[in-house]
VEXPAPA-804327 format. One line per field, with one value per residue (C-alpha): residue number from 1; z, x, y. Coordinates in Angstrom, 1 decimal, m for minus. Each point is the difference from the previous one (the first is absolute). Layout:
BEGIN
num: NUM / ...
zz: Z / ...
xx: X / ...
yy: Y / ...
This chain:
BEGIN
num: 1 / 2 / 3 / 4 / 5 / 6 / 7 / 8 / 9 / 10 / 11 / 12 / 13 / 14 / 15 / 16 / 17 / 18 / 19 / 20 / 21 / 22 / 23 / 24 / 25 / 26 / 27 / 28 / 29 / 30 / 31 / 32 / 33 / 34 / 35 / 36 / 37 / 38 / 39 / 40 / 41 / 42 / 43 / 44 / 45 / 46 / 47 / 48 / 49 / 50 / 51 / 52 / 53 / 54 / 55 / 56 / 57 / 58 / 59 / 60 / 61 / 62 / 63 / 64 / 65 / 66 / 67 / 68 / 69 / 70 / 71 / 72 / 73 / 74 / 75 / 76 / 77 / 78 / 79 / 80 / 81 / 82 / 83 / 84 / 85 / 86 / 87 / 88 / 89 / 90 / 91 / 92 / 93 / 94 / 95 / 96 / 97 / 98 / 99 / 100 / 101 / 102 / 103 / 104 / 105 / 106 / 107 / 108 / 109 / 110 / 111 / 112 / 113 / 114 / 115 / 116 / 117 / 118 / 119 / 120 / 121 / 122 / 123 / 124 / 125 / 126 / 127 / 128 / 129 / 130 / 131 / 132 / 133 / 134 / 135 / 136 / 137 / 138 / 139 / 140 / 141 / 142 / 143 / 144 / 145 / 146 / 147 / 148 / 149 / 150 / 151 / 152 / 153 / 154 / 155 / 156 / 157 / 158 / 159 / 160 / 161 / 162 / 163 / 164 / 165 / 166 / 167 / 168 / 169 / 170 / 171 / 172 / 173 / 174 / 175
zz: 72.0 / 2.2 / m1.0 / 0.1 / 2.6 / 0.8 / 3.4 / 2.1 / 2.0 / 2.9 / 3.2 / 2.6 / 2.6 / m2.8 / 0.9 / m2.6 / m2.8 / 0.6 / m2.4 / m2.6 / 0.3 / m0.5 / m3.3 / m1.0 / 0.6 / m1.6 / m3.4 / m0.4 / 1.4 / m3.1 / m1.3 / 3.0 / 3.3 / 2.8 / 2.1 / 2.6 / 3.5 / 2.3 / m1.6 / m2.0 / 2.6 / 1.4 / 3.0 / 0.8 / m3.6 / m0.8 / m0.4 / m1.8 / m2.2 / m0.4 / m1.5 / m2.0 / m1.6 / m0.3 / m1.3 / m3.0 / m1.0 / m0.1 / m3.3 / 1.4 / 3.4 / 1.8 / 2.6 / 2.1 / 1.8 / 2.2 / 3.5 / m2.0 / 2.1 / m0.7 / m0.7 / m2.8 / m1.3 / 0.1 / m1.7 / m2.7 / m1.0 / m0.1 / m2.2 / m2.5 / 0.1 / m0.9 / m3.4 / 2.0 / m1.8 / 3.1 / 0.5 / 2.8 / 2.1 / 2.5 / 1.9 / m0.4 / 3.8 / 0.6 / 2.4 / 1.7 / 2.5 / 2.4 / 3.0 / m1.7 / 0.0 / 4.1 / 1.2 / 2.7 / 1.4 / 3.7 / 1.3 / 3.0 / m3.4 / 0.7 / m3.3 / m1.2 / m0.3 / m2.2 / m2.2 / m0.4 / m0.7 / m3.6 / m3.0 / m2.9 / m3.0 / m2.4 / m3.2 / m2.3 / m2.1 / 3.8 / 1.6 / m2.2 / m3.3 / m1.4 / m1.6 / m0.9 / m3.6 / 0.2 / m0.4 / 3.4 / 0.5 / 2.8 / 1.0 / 2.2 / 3.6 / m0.3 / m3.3 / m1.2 / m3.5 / m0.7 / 1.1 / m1.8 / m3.1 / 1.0 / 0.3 / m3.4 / m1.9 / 2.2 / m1.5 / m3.3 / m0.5 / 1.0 / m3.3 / m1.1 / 3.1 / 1.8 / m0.4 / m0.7 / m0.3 / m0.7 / m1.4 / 2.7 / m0.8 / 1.8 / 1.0 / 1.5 / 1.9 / 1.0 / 0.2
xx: 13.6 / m0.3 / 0.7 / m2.5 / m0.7 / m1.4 / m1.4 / 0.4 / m2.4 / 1.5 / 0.1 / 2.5 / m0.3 / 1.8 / 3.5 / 1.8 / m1.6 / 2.2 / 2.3 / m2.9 / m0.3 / 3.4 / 0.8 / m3.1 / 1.6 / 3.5 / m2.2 / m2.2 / 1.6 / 1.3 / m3.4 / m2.6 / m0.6 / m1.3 / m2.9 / m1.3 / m1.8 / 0.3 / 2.5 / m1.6 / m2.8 / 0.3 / m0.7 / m3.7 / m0.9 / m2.4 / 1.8 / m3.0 / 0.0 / 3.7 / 0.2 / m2.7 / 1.8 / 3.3 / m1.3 / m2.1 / 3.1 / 2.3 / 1.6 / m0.6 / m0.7 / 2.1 / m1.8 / 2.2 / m2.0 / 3.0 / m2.6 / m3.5 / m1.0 / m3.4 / 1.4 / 1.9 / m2.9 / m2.1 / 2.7 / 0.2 / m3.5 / 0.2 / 2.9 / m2.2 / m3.0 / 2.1 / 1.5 / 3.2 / 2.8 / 1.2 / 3.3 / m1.7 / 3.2 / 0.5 / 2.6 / 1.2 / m0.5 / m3.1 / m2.0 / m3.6 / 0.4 / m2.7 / 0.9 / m0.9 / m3.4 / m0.3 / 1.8 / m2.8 / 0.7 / 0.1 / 3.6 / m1.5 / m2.2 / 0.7 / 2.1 / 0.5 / 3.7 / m0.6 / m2.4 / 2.5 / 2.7 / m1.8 / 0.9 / m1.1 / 1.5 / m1.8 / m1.0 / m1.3 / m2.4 / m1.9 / 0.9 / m1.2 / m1.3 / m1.9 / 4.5 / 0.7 / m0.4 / 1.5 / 3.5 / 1.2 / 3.8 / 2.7 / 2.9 / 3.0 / 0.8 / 3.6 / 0.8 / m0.7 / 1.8 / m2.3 / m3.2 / 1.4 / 0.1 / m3.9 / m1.3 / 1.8 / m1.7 / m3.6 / 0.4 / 0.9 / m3.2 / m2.1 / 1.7 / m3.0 / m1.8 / 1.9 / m0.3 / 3.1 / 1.9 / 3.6 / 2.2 / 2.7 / 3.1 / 1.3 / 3.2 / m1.8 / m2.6 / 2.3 / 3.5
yy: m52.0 / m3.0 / m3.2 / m2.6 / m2.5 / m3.8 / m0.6 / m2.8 / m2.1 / m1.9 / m1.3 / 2.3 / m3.0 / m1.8 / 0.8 / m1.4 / 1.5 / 3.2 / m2.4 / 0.6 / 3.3 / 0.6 / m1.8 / 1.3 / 3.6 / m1.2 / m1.4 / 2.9 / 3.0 / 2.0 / m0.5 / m0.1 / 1.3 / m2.3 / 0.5 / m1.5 / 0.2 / 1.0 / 2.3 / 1.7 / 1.4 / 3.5 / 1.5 / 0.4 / m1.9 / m2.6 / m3.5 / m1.8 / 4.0 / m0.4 / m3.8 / 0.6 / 3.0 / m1.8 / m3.1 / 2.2 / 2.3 / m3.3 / m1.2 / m4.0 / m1.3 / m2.8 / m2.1 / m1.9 / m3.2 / m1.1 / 0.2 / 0.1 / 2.8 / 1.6 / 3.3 / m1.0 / m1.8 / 3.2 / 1.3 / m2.6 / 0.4 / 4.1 / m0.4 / m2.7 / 2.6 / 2.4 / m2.5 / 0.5 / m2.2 / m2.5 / m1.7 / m2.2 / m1.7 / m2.9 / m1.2 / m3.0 / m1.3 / 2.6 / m0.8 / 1.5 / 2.6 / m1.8 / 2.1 / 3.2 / m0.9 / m0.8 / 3.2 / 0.3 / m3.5 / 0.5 / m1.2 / m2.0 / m1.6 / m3.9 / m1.3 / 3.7 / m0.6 / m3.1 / 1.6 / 3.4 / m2.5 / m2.0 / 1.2 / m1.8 / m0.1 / 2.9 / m2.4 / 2.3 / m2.9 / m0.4 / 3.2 / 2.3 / m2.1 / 3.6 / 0.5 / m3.3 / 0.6 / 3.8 / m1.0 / 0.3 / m0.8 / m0.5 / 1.6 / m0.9 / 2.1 / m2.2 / 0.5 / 3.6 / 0.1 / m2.7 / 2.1 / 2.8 / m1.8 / m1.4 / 3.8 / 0.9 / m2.9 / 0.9 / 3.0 / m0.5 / m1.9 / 2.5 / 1.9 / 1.3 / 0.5 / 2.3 / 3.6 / 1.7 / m3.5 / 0.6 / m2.5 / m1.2 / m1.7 / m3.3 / 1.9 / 3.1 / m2.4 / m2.9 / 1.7
C-alpha cells in the first residue's frame, strides 16, 4: 500500500525554495510523500490531466507564493475547489517574479534590462488580497530549523482537515 501524499504548488524560477521543499520532506516524510511538478509528469502525459489528478488524490495541498507566479495560483484555486486543506507559505523577503511575465521581451527592447531587473516585494494584503484572511504564514530560506518548526505548527492546525493526519512529534520533525 502507498503512503499518502500532499502536493505542492510553487514557483521552479524560485530557486531558493528547494530549502522549502526540503524541510518539508525532513517534517513529513515518515508520514507523506511529496509531489510535485514537474515531477510527477510522465512521458507523453497531460500536465494540466496530471495536476488535476495529484491535487484530487492529495491528503492537503501546500501553495508556496514566494514568486506569485500564475501557475501556482491556478493551482491554489484547484486545490480550494477541490476543499483541499492548505498550508499556504511565504518567505520572509519574497518578492514578485515580474520577469516571468515578459519572457517574450525582445533583447534589443529599449529598458528591457531594467524592467527584467524590478522585483518587488510580494505583499500578500496587495499582491494577492483574495488569502489575506486564509492564514497564510512565512518561512525562513536562512534559518531552516525555524521553518521546520513553522510547517509542523501549519500542520498541526489543519488537525482536523487533513486526511490521513498523523500526529508528529517535535523530535521526529525538528531533530
Amino acid at each position: 500500500m502507498s503512503k499518502p501524499y500532499y502536493f505542492v504548488s510553487y514557483s521552479s524560477r524560485e530557486p531558493h525554495v528547494e530549502n522549502l521543499l526540503d524541510a518539508l520532506q525532513l517534517v513529513l516524510r515518515d508520514h507523506f510523500e511529496q509531489r510535485r511538478t514537474p515531477a510527477t509528469i510522465e512521458s507523453g502525459e497531460s500536465q494540466y490531466d496530471r495536476i488535476l489528478k495529484d491535487i484530487e488524490g492529495a491528503s492537503f495541498g501546500v501553495v508556496v507564493l514566494d514568486g506569485l507566479r500564475p501557475n501556482v495560483v491556478f493551482e491554489y484555486g484547484i486545490m480550494v475547489g477541490n476543499a483541499k486543506p492548505i498550508l499556504l507559505l511565504k518567505e520572509e523577503a519574497a518578492e514578485v517574479d515580474i520577469a516571468g511575465y515578459f519572457t517574450e521581451i525582445p533583447p534589443t527592447q529599449p529598458g528591457r534590462d531594467d524592467l527584467l531587473q524590478v522585483r518587488p516585494r510580494l505583499i500578500v494584503d496587495s499582491h494577492f488580497s483574495d488569502v489575506k484572511d486564509r492564514g497564510w504564514t512565512t518561512w525562513f530560506k536562512f534559518d531552516p530549523q525555524k521553518t521546520r518548526r513553522v510547517i509542523l505548527e501549519e500542520y498541526r492546525k489543519k488537525h482536523d482537515k487533513i486526511r490521513d493526519y498523523v500526529e508528529i512529534k517535535e523530535s521526529e520533525a525538528l531533530f
